[in-house]
N, C-alpha and C positions, 0 to 999 in steps of 0.2 A: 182833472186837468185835460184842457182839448190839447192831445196830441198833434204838433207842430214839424212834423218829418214824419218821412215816409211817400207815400203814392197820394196827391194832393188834386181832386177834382175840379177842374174850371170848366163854365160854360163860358161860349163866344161872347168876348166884351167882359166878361167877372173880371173885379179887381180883387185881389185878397189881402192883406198886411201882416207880416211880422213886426209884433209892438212891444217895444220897453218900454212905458212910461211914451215920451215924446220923439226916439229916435224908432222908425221904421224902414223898414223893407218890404217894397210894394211891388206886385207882379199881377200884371191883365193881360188875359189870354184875346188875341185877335186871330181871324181868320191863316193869316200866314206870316207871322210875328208873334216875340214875347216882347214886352216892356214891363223892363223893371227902373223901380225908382227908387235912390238908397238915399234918406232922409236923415241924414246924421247930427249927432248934439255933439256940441264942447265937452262936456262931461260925461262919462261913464255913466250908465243907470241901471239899479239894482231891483227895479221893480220888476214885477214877474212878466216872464215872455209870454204873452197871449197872438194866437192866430185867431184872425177876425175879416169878414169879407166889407170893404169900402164900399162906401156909397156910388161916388160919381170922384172924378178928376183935378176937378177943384180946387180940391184941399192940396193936392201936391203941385200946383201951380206954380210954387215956387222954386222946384225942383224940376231938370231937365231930364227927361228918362232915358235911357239908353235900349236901342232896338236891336231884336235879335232874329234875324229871318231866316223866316226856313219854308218850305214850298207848301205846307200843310199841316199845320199846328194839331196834336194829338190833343184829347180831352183831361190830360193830367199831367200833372208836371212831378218828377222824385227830387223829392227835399231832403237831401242830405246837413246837418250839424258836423265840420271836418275843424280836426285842429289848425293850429297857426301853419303858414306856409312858410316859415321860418322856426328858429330858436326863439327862445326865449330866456333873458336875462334875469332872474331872481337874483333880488339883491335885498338882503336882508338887511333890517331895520340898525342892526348893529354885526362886529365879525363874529364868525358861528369857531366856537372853538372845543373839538372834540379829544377831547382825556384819551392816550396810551389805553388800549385794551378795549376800550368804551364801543356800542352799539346802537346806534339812534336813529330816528324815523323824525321825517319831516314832511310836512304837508303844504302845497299853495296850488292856488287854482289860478285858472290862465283864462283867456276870453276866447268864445269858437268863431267859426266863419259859419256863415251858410251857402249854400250850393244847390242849386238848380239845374236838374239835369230832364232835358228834352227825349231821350231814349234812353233805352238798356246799352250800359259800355259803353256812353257817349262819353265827348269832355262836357264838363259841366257850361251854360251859356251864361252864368253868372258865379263869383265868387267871392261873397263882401263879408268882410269881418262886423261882428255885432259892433265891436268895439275896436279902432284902429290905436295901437300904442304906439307909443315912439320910435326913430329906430337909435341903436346904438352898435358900437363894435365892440367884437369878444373876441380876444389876441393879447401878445405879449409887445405888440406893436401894430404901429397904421400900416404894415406889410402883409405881416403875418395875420392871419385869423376870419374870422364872415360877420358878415352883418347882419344883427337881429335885431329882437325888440327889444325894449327895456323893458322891464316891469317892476317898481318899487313894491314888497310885500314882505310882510313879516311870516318867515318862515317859521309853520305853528309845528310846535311837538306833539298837539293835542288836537286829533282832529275834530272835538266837538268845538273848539276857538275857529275853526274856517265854516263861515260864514255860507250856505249854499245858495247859488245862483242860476237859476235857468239857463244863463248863455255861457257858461265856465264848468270848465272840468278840472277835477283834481285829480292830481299827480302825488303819488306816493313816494318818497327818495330815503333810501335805506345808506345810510356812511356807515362800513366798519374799517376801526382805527387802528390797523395790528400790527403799525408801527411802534417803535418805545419813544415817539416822540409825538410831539401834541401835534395835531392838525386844524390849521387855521385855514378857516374858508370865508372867502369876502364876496366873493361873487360866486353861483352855481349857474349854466347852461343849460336850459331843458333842449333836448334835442326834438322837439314836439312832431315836426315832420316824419319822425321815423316810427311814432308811437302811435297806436289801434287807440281807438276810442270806444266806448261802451258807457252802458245804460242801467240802472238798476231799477228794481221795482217802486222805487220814490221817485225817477225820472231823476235825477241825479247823474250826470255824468262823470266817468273815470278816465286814466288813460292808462297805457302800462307804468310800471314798476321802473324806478332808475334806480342803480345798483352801484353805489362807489366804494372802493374798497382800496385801502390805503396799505397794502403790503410792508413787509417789515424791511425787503431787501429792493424798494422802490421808491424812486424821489416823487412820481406825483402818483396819486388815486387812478388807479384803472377803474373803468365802469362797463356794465353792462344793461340790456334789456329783460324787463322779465317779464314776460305774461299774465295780462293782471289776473289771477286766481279767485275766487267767490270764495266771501267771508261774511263775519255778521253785519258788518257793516255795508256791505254791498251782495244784497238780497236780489236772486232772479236776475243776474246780470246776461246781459245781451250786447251783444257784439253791431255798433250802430254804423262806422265808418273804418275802413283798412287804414293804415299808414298811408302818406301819401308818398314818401320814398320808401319803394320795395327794392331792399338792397341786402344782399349778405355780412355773415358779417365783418369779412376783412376789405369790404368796402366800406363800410359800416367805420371802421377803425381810422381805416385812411382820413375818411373824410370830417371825421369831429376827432382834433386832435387832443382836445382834453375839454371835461365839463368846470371846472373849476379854477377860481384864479383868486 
């Protein structure tokens, strides 16, 4: 597979694309400007992400590019894969209900953004999701709580059932129930923003570990982060993208007041 991130060579005037199927992400290098064109579909596409260099202009005629100036365009652009700039709402297909004592692992994958960055330690001059979801709010009211995305998915027990996708990373979510009462979960928060992304030797993306634990002398699931650790399933894994909130963690606490509703 042509490796799609990383340190990406343009000469003066090259156009390059990042391609699903029909929705793209175009960037041409000119003398003292970048122009990127983000060419978006109705629908989601799971066809495989290929980087490919365009012809001429043309083709994205329909699409109006957005210009990024700068006094002297370097011969490379870093292509960063970063998770959502929000939460994300997992909402399983039906409510997930975990048995007294019980210990279970769930798995869904989420869609990446891509990012373009003009120097070392820069902000990135572009940052467009493969795929834009919905948004929705996560709260126990229109007061309380933040706005994320939605995302309908069947939260799999099995992770050879999730499906792998070039622009999606999967997230691993560990519930232990040590409660003596059952735990009913209807909706789960991924906190995405706070979680490292990484890479395995299938190209496969990961992200860390969500960790909910349901105490016995506690009304709702505390959770935490865990660093995602190399296993058989995640061969030669590398560290692709930081969190995009780097926060400790009783800001960390503060600020996501509960994963689950």
């Amino acid at each position: 597979m042509n490796k799609w991130w990383g340190d990406i060579n343009f000469k003066v005037d090259q156009i390059k694309a990042w391609r699903i199927g029909e929705r793209k992400i175009c960037v041409q290098r000119k003398p003292s400007e970048w122009l990127v064109w983000d060419q978006h579909t109705s629908e989601e596409n799971f066809e495989p992400l290929v980087l490919e260099e365009s012809s001429n202009e043309q083709s994205l005629s329909d699409v109006v590019p957005k210009r990024y100036l700068l006094n002297k365009t370097l011969g490379s652009l870093n292509v960063a894969p970063l998770l959502a700039n929000r939460s994300v709402i997992v909402r399983p297909s039906s409510t997930l209900n975990v048995l007294p004592g019980e210990k279970v692992e769930l798995f869904v994958s989420s869609p990446m953004w891509l990012a373009f960055y003009s120097h070392v330690n820069s902000s990135p001059i572009s940052d467009i999701p493969f795929w834009q979801p919905s948004d929705s709010w996560f709260g126990p009211s229109t007061m309380v709580g933040e706005l994320c995305y939605s995302k309908y998915t069947e939260a799999k027990v099995n992770l050879t059932n999730i499906q792998k996708r070039s622009h999606r990373a999967i997230t691993t979510i560990s519930i232990s129930n040590e409660h003596d009462e059952l735990l009913v979960i209807d909706r789960i928060s991924l906190p995405l923003p706070f979680l490292n992304l990484y890479v395995d030797s299938s190209e496969q993306f990961w992200t860390d570990k969500i960790c909910l634990i349901h105490h016995l002398d506690g009304d709702r699931p505390s959770f935490r982060i865990d660093k995602l650790m190399k296993n058989n399933a995640q061969s030669a894994l590398e560290l692709v993208s930081m969190a995009r909130e780097k926060t400790d963690e009783h800001t960390f606490m503060r600020s996501i007041k509960s994963l689950v509703a």
